[in-house]
N, C-alpha and C positions, 0 to 999 in steps of 0.2 A: 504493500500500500504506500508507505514511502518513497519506494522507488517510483510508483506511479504519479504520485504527486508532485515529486522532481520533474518526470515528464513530461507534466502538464502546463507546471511553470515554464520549464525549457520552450514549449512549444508556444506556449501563449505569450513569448516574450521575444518573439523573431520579427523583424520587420514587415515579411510578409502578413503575420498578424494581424498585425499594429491597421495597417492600410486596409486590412478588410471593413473595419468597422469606420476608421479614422480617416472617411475620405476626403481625400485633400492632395490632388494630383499636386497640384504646386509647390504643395510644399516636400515632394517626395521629390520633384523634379529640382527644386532649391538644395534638397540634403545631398544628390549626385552632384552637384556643383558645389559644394561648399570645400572645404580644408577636414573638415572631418570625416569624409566619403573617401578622398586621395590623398591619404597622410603621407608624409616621407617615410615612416619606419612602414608603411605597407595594413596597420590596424586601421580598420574601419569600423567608426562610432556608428551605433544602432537608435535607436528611437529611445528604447528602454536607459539606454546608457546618460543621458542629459533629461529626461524626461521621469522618470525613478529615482529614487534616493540610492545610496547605495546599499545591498541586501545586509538585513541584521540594525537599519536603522528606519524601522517605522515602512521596510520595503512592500510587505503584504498589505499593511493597509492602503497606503496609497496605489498600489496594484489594484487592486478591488474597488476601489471609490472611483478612481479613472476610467477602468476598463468598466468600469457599469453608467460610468457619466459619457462615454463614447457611445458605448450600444442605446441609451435612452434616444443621443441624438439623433442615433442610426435611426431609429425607429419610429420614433415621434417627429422630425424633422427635414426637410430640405437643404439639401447641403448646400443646393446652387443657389441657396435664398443666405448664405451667410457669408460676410463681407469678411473675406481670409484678409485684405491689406490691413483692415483696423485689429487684426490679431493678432499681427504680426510687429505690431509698437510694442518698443520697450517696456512700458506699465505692464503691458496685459500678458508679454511673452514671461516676464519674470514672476508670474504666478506658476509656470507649467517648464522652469528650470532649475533642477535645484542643485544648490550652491554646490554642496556637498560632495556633489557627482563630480562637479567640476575638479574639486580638488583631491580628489582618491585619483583621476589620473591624472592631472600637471599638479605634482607633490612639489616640486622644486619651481618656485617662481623668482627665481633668479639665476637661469642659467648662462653658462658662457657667452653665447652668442646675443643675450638681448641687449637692444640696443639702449645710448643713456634715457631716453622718454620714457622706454618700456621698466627700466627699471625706477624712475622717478615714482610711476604710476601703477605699480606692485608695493613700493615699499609705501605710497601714500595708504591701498589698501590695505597693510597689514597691519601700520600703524592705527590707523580710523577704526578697526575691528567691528564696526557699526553693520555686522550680515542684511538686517533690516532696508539699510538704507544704500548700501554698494553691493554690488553682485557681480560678479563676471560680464556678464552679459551686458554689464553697461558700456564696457570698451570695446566686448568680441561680441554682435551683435550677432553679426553675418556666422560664428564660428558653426555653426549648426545648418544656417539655411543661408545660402547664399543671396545675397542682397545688392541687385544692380546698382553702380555707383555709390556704393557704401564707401566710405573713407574712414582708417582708422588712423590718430594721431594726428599731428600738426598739419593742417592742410594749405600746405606753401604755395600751391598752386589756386588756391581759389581767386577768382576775379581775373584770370589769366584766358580771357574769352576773345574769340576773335567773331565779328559779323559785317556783312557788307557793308561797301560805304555808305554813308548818311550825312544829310545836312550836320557840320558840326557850328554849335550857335558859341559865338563870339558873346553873343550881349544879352542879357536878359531882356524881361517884356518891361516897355514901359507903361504903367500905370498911372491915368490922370484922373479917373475917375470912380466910384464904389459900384462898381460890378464887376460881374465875373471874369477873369484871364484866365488865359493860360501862359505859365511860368515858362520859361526857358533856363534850363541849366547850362551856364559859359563854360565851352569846354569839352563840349559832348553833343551828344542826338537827343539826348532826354527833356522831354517837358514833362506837366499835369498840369491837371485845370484845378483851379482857386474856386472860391465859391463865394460871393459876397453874402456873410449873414447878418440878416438887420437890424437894429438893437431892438429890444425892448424887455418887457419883465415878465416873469413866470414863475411858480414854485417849485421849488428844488426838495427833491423828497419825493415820498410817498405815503399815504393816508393808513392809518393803521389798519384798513380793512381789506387794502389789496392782496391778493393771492400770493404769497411766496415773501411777504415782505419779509425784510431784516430789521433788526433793531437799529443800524446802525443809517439805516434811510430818513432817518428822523432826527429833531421834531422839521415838520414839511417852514420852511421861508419861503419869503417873498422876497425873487431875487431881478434888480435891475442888471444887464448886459449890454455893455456897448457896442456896435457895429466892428466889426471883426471879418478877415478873412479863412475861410476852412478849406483842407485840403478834400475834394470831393470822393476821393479813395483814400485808403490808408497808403503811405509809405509802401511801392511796390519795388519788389530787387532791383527793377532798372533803376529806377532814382538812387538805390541806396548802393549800387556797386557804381556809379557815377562818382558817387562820395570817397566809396572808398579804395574805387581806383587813380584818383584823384589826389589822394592822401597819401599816397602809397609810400613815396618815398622815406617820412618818419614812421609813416604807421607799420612797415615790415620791421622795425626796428624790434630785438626781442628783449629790448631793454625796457621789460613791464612799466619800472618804477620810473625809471624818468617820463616816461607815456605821463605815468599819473599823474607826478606833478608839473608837466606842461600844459594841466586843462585849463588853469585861468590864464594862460601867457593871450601874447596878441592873435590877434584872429587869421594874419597871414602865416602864423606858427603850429595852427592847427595840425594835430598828428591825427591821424586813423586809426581805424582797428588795425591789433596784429591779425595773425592769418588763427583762422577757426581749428578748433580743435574736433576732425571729423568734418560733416556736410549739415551746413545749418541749415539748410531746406531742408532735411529729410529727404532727400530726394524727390521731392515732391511737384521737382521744378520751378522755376523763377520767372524772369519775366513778369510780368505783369501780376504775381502774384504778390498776396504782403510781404515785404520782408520779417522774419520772425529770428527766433534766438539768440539776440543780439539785446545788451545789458540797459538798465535806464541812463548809464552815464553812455554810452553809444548813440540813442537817441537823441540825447541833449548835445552831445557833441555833434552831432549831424548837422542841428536847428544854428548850431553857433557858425559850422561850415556854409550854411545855405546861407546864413544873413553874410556872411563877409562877400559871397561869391554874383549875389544879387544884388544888393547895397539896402534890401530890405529888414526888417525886422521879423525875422522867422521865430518859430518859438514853439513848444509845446502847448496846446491848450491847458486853460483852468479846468478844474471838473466842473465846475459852475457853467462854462463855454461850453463844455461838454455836452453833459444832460441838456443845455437850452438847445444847442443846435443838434440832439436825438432824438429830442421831443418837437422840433418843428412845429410850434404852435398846437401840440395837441398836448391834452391833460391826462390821460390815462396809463394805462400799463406801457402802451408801445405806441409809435406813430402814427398808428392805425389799428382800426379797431380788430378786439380777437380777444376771449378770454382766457389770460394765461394756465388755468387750470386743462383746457379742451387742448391745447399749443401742448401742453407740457404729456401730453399723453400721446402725440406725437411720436417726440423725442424717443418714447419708450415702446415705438412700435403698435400702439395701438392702433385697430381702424375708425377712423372718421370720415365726415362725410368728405367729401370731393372740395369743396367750399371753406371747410378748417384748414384743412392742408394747404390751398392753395392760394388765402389770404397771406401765412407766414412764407411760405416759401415762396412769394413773389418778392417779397422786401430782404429774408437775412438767410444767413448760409449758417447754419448750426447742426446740430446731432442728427435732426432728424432728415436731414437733405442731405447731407456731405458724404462723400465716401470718406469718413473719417481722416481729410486734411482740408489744406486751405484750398480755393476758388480762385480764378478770375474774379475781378468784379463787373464783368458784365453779365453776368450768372443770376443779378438780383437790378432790381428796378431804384429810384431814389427817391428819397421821401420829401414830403412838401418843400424843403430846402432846397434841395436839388442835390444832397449828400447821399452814398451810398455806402451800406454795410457799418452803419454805427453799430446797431446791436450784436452784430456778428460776423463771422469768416475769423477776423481774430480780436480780442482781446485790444483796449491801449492803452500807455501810459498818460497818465494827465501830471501837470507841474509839480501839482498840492501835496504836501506830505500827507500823509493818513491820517486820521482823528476817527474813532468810532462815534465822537459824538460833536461833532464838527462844525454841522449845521443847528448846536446852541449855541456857538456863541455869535450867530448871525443877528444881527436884526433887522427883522420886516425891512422891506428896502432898500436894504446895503444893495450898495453899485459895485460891480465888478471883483465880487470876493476873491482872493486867495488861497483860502485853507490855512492851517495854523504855520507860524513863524520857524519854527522846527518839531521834526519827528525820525522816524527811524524808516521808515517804509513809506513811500509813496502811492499817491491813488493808482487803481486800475480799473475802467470803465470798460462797460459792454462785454456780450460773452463772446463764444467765439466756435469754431464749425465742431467740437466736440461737448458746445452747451445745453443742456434742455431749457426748455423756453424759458421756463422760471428763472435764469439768468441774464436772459433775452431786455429784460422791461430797462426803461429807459431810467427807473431811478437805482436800479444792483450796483452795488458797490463790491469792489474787490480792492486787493493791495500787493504788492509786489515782495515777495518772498525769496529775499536775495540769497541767503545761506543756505537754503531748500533748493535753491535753483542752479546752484553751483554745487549742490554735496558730492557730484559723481566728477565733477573735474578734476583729473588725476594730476593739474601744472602746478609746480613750484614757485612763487606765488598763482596762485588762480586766478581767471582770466579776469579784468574790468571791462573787459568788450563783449563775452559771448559767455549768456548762458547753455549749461550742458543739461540740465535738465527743466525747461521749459519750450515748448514751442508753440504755444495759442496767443503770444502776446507782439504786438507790434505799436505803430502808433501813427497817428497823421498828425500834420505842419498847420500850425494857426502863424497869419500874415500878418503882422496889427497893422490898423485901422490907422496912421499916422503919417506925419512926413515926409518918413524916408521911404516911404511905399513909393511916391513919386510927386508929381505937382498936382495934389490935391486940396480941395479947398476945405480947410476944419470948420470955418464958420457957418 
């Protein structure tokens, strides 16, 4: 009977198996391409081997729980109705690899041959001992399933694109008047269009009866806004590798610390990002897409790049700029009417009618439309503003430091708030293509989670340009409303 039992494990633990129940052509067709399919000493890694503990720690149960949570799928569900790419992210692969596994066979992580990065980024691991929060698999993503254009380690070559020729504009747009432009980048093919938002007053907040509220939406003000320019999309890679090929010269420098302390120097001294650690797209593609995983001092050095290179005043919005120009004159949950309870059921796969669905997924790119990354923005329509994807596609930074209770020390009226004089964390507005609705609403507050966003970056100092573990947050350009926009009349 023993011996039979052996047998059965043997057998029900072969790849061929695995694949019976665990259909998933791609990713059996990613494990033949991977490094652990065609090793150098000639052992090929099995399914069981990264996806099992190793035998004698807790091996049969998670055998049992897996192989019964595959066969339910088998049975109850449509394989071709599930989104393998959103499976295949970090968060959700590092539930179904265990640590463990990794280290009963690479015992020695510090051999001869690795190079200094690899070993910076072993010995950061060993020292953090945090298994919770670092995993193998945050720097060998690809080590199991191969992953097109996966990049591990310093990625020296990013921004190193070539494409046909194109007008390259000398001079930015002039501006004489309060409406909409479109910018030109000196230096490049890059433009966007501007957005002229109008001023006036609205309240900032949400009513304590709405759907999803937070505590920290509150208590609601009454907030005046001055006429302001918005960027009509978020910050897409073309604009933001303009910047930072533009920069290039100081920003390859791998001299972090001096980086650092040149952010207040003069504006023709501006430095750039160094080169990313890995592929900050995700591979998800660029172009016209947001730019994402890049730090809030990277944004704000952008804003500081684009005013010297325009002669305008770029800038971050306020979060006050923010919610006024996501609410577009409307007072409810979103810019348009929809009840985030019905939205939020969406997200989670429920069915609705044809009319729920197709109110939110005309306007934002979130959980329940996305293939689990970011969009184009011409994927969604713009709201009474003429702005698109505030509530969604990604996440963005606003100036204001974070305050949970922020909007008391407002009063009725106040023109043109700030948010508090210092904090630790910064605002973060709107959700973004992996949010369910309830994130969606135009008053959600979020905040930026700097030491959470960088835990799995294995550099010595860690980077000030690129987070390693965030990618739904990016941000768009406010133009102020003032003088040096062009010969405009203030009176």
């Amino acid at each position: 009977m023993i011996l039979g039992g052996g047998r059965v494990l043997h057998n029900t633990s072969t790849n061929e198996y695995c694949v019976s129940c665990h259909i998933h052509p791609a990713a059996d067709a990613a494990w033949k391409k991977s490094t652990h399919y065609d090793t150098k000493s000639g052992m090929r890694i099995g399914c069981v081997d990264c996806h099992l503990p190793p035998k004698g720690e807790n091996y049969l149960w998670e055998k049992g729980t897996t192989g019964f949570r595959d066969l339910w799928s088998y049975w109850t569900k449509d394989s071709a109705s599930f989104n393998w790419e959103d499976r295949r992210r970090l968060e959700v692969a590092r539930g179904y690899v265990f640590e463990n596994s990794c280290i009963k066979c690479h015992q020695n992580l510090f051999p001869s041959k690795l190079t200094k990065a690899g070993e910076d980024a072993h010995l950061y691991y060993t020292q953090t001992k945090k298994t919770d929060e670092l995993h193998c698999i945050n720097c060998h993503l690809n080590a199991g399933h191969y992953i097109e254009g996966y990049t591990h380690g310093s990625n020296k070559t990013f921004g190193n694109t070539s494409s046909a020729a194109k007008e390259i504009f000398t001079e930015p747009t002039p501006v004489t008047e309060f409406k909409n432009f479109t910018e030109r980048i000196p230096k490049s093919a890059i433009s966007f269009n501007m957005v002229a938002v109008p001023g006036g007053k609205f309240k900032i907040g949400s009513p304590a009866e709405e759907p999803f509220r937070k505590e920290d939406e509150g208590p609601v003000k009454e907030v005046e806004i001055s006429p302001f320019f918005l960027a009509e999309v978020e910050v897409t890679w073309d604009e933001y590798m303009a910047f930072y090929i533009q920069t290039a010269a100081e920003g390859r420098s791998t001299d972090t610390e001096g980086i650092r302390n040149n952010v207040a120097g003069a504006t023709d001294a501006i430095s750039g990002a160094t080169p990313p650690y890995g592929q900050p797209d995700q591979g998800w593609g660029m172009g016209q897409r947001p730019a994402i995983s890049f730090s809030f001092h990277a944004a704000e050095t952008y804003c500081r790049w684009l005013t010297s290179v325009t002669g305008k005043t770029y800038r971050l919005p306020t979060e006050a700029e923010w919610e006024y120009a996501c609410r577009a004159g409307s007072d409810g949950p979103y810019s348009f009417l929809g009840d985030p309870k019905k939205f939020e059921k969406t997200g989670l796969k429920a069915k609705l009618s044809k009319n729920d669905t197709t109110v939110i997924n005309t306007y934002i790119i979130y959980k329940g439309n996305s293939p689990a990354k970011t969009q184009t923005p011409d994927k969604v329509k713009p709201n009474a503003f003429g702005i698109r994807n505030m509530a969604g596609n990604v996440a963005e930074f606003c100036s204001d430091w974070y305050k949970a209770d922020a909007y008391s020390d407002y009063e009725d009226g106040i023109k043109d708030p700030k948010g508090p004089e210092t904090g630790e964390e910064h605002v973060v507005r709107g959700g973004s293509f992996y949010s369910t609705a309830g994130l969606l609403r135009s008053a959600a507050r979020d905040y930026t989670r700097t030491e959470a966003w960088l835990r799995t970056d294995p550099q010595m100092p860690k980077s000030i340009w690129w987070y390693s573990d965030c990618f739904n947050v990016g941000f768009r350009v406010v133009c102020e409303y003032d003088a040096k926009t062009g010969n405009i009349d203030l009176n």
